[in-house]
VEXDREN-2710 file (C-alpha; in Angstrom, 1 decimal):
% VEXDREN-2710
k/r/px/py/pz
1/UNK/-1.8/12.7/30.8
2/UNK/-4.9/11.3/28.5
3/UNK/-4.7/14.0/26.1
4/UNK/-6.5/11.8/24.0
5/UNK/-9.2/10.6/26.0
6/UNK/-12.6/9.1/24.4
7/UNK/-11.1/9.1/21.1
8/UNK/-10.7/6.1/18.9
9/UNK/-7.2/5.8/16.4
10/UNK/-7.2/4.2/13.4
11/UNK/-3.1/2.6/12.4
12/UNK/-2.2/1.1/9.4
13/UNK/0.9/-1.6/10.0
14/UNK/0.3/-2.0/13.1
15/UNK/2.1/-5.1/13.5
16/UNK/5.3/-3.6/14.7
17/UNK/8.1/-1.0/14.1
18/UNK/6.6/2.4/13.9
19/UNK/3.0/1.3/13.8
20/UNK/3.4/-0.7/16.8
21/UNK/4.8/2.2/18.4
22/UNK/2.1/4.6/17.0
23/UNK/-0.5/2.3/18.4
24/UNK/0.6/2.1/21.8
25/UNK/1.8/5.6/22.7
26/UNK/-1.8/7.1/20.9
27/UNK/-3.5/4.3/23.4
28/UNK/-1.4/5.4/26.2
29/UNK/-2.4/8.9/26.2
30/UNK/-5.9/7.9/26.2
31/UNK/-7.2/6.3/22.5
32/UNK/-8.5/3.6/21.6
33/UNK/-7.0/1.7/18.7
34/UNK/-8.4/0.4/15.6
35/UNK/-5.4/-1.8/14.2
36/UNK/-4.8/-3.0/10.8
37/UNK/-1.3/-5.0/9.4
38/UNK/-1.2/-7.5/5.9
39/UNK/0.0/-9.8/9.1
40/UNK/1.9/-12.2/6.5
41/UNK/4.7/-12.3/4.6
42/UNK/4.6/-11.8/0.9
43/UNK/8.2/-13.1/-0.5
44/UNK/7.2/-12.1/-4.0
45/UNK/7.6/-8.6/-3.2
46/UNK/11.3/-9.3/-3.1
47/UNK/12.1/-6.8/-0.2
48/UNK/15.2/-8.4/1.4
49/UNK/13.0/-8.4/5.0
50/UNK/9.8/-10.5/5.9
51/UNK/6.8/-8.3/6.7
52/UNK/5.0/-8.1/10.1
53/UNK/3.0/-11.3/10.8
54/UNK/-0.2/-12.0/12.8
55/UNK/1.4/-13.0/16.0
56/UNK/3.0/-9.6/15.9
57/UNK/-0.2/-8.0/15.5
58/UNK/-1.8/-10.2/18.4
59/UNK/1.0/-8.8/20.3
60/UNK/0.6/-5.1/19.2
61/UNK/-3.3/-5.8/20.3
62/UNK/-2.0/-6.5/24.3
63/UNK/0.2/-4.1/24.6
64/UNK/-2.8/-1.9/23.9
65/UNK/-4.9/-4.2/26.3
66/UNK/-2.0/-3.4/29.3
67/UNK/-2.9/0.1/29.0
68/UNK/-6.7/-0.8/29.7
69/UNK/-7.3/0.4/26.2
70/UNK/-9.7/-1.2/23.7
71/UNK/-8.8/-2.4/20.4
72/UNK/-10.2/-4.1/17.6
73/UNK/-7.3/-5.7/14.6
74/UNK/-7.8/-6.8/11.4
75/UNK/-5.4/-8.3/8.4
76/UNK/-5.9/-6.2/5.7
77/UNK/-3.8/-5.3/2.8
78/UNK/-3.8/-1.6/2.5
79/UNK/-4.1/-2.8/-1.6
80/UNK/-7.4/-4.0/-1.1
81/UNK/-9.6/-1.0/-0.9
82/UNK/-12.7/-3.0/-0.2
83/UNK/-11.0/-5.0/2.6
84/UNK/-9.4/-2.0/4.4
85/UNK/-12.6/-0.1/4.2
86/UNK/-14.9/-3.1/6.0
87/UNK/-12.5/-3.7/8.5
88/UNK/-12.5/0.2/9.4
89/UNK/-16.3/0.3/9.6
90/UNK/-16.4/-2.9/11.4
91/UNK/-13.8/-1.4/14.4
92/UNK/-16.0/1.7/14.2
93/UNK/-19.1/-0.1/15.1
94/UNK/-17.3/-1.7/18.0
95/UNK/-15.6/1.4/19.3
96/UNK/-18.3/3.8/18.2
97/UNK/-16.6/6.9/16.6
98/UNK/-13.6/7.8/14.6
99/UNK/-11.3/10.9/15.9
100/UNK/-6.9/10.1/14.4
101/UNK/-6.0/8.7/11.0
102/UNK/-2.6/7.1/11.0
103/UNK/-1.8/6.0/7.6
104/UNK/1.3/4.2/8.4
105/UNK/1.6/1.3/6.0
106/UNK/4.5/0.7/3.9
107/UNK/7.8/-1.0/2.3
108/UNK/11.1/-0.2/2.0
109/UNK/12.8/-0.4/-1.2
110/UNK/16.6/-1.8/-2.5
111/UNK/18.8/0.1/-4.1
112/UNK/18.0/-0.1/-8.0
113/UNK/18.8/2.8/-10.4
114/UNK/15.7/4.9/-11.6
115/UNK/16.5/3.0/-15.1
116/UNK/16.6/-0.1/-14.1
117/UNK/13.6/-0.2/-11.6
118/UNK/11.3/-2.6/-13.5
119/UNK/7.6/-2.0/-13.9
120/UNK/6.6/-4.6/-11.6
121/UNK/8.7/-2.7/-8.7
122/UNK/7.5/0.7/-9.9
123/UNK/4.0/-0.2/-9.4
124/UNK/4.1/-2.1/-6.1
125/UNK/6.1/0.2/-4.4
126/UNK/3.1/2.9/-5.4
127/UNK/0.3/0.7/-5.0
128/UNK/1.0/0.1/-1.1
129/UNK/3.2/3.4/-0.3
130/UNK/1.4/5.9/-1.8
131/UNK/-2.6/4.2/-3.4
132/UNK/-2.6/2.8/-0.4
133/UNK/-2.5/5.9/2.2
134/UNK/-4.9/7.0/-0.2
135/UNK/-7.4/4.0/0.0
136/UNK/-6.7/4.8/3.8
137/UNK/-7.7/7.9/3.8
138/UNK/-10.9/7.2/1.5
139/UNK/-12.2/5.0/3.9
140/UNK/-11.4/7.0/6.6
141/UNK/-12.8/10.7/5.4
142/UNK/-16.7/10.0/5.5
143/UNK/-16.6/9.0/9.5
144/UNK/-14.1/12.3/10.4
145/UNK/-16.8/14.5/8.4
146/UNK/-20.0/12.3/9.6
147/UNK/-18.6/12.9/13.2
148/UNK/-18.6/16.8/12.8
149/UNK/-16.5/17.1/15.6
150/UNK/-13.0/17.3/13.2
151/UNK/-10.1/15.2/13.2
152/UNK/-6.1/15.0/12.4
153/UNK/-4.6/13.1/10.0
154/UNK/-1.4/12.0/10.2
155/UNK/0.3/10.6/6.8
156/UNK/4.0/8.7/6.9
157/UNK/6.2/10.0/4.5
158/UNK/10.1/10.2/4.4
159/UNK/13.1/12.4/4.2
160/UNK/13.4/10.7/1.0
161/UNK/10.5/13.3/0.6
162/UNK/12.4/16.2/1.6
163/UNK/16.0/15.5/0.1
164/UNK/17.6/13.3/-2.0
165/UNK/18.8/10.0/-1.7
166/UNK/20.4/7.8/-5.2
167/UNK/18.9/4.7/-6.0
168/UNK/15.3/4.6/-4.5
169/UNK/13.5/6.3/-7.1
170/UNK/10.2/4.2/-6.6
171/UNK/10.1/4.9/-2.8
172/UNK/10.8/8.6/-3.2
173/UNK/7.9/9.1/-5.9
174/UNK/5.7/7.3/-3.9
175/UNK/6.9/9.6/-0.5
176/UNK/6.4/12.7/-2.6
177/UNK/3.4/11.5/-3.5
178/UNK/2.3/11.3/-0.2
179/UNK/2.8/15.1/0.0
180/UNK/0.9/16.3/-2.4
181/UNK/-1.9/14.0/-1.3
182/UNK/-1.5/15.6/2.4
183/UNK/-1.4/19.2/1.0
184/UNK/-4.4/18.6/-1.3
185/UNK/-6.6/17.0/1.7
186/UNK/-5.4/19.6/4.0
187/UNK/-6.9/22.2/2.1
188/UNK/-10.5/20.3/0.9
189/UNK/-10.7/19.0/4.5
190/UNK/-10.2/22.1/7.1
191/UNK/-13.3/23.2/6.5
192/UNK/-15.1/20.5/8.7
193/UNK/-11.8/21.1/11.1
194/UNK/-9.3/18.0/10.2
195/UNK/-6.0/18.7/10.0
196/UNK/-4.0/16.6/7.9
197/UNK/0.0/16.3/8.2
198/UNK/2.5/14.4/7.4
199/UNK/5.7/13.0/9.2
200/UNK/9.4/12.2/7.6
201/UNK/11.4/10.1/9.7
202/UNK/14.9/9.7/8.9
203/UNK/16.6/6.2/9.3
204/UNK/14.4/4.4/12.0
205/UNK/15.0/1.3/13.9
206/UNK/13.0/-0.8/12.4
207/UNK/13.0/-4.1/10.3
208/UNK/12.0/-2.2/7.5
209/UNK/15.5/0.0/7.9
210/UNK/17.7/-2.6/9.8
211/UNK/18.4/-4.9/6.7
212/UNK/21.2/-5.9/4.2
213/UNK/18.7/-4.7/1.4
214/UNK/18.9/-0.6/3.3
215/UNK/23.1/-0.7/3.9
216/UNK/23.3/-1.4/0.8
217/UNK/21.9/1.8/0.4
218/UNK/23.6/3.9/3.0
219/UNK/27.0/2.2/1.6
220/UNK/27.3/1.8/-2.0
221/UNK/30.6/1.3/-1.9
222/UNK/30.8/-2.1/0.1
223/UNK/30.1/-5.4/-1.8
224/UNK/28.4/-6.8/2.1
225/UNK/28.0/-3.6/3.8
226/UNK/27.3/-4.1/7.9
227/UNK/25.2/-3.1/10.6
228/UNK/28.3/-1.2/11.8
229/UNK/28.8/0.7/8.3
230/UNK/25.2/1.3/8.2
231/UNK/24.9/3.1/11.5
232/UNK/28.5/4.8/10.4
233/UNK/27.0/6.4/7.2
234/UNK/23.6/7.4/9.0
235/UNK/25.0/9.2/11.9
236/UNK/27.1/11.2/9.1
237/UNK/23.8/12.3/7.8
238/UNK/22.7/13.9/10.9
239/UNK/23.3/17.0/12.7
240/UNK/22.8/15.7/15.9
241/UNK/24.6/12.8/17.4
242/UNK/22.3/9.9/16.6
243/UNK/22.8/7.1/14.2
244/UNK/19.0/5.7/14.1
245/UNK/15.7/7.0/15.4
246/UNK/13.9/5.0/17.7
247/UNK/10.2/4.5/16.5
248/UNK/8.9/6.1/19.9
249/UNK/10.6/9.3/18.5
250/UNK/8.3/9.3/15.4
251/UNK/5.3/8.3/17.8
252/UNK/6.0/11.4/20.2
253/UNK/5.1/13.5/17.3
254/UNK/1.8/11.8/15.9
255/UNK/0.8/11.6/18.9
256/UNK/1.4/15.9/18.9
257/UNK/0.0/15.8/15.8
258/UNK/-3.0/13.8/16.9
259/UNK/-3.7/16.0/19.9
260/UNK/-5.4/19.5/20.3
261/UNK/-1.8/20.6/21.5
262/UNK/-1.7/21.0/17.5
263/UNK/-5.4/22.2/16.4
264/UNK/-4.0/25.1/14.3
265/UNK/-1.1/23.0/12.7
266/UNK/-2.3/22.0/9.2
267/UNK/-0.8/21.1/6.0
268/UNK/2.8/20.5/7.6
269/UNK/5.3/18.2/6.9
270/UNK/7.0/17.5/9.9
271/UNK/10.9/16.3/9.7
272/UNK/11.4/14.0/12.5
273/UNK/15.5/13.9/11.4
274/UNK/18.1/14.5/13.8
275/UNK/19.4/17.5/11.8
276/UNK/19.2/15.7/8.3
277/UNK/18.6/18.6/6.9
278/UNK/20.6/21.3/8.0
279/UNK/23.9/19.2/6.6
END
């Protein structure tokens, strides 16, 4: 069912994992795609997992194609405000309108206490997890409202957003942050009729999650923590029976969100968590 039909997507990492995902289920009920990723890795950043690379995003691009959707893809580093916002008006001018924000771009984090995060951490992990949804959504805003025919907004967060998890102090400031940024354009923006959400996945199976850098995390206790112990210590998280989302659960719900199935539903964070929350 094209529930989405004659409307255009824009996805931040796009590349793969959830963005990937996001991409191809919004184009398989009917969008088209405008597609963004850095598409290179950056070792600096020190994340313990290389980033999504162009080949990835080339590939993210035909899976969009097999559905006998258009899509235009750029490499753009949500950082560079000037970058992301050409390459956004350049896929508009090729696909003709903007309808679906998904400001999906982000890093993980490794387990550091609060104390001894240094500055150099703090402010990367804010500049692209939380600056960068906003320099997203700047860019994004002016075609939603020149378009007068509204819009939803979908913003990913965490349930490091929601509940508390030790040793990623960065990534849970910058999740929070995301909140309050959804909340506060939720409210300025429902007046032109854009809705503007956010969604927390818990652990998803990703290369972002599926690293020594995250078990460490789940499993403090354990000097080489594995796979195995990883996926032990999640599924105790959860209410239901599941270890790890798959990133077409978080995609089923943007593209919800996305749709007019959800016109009235504004200003929501939406737990995507397996029952993370009721333990």
């Amino acid at each position: 069912m094209n529930t989405l039909s004659g409307k255009v997507a824009f996805v931040t990492g796009a590349a793969r994992g959830q963005g990937r995902s996001h991409a191809i289920e919004l184009a398989r009920a009917g969008a088209d795609i405008i597609a963004i990723d850095i598409a290179h890795d950056e070792p600096e950043l020190g994340l313990g997992y290389a980033l999504g690379s162009a080949d990835e995003l080339a590939e993210t691009a035909k899976e969009v194609e097999n559905l006998d959707r258009r899509i235009v893809t750029a490499q753009v580093d949500v950082r560079d405000g000037d970058a992301l916002a050409a390459a956004l008006r350049a896929g508009v001018q090729e696909l003709g309108r903007l309808d679906i924000v998904v400001a999906n771009a982000g890093i993980a984090t490794s387990a550091i206490p609060a104390h001894e995060i240094t500055e150099a951490q703090w402010d990367q992990m804010l500049a692209i997890n939380l600056t960068g949804v906003w320099k997203t959504c700047r860019a994004a805003v002016p075609y939603l409202v020149e378009g007068d025919r509204g819009g939803s907004m979908i913003l990913t967060s965490s349930m490091a957003a929601l509940r508390v998890y030790q040793g990623i102090a960065a990534y849970s400031a910058a999740k929070h942050g995301v909140v309050g940024l959804m909340k506060t354009m939720a409210a300025e923006l429902a007046q032109h009729s854009i809705r503007v959400n956010s969604v927390h996945p818990t652990q998803v199976d990703t290369p972002m999650i599926m690293n020594d850098e995250t078990f460490k995390i789940f499993r403090p206790d354990l000097e080489h923590p594995t796979k195995e112990d990883f996926e032990v210590a999640s599924a105790s998280l959860h209410a239901l029976p599941v270890a790890v989302a798959d990133p077409l659960d978080i995609s089923k719900a943007v593209v919800f969100l996305a749709s007019e199935d959800a016109r009235l539903i504004t200003g929501v964070t939406l737990p995507i968590d397996a029952g993370l929350l009721l333990k």
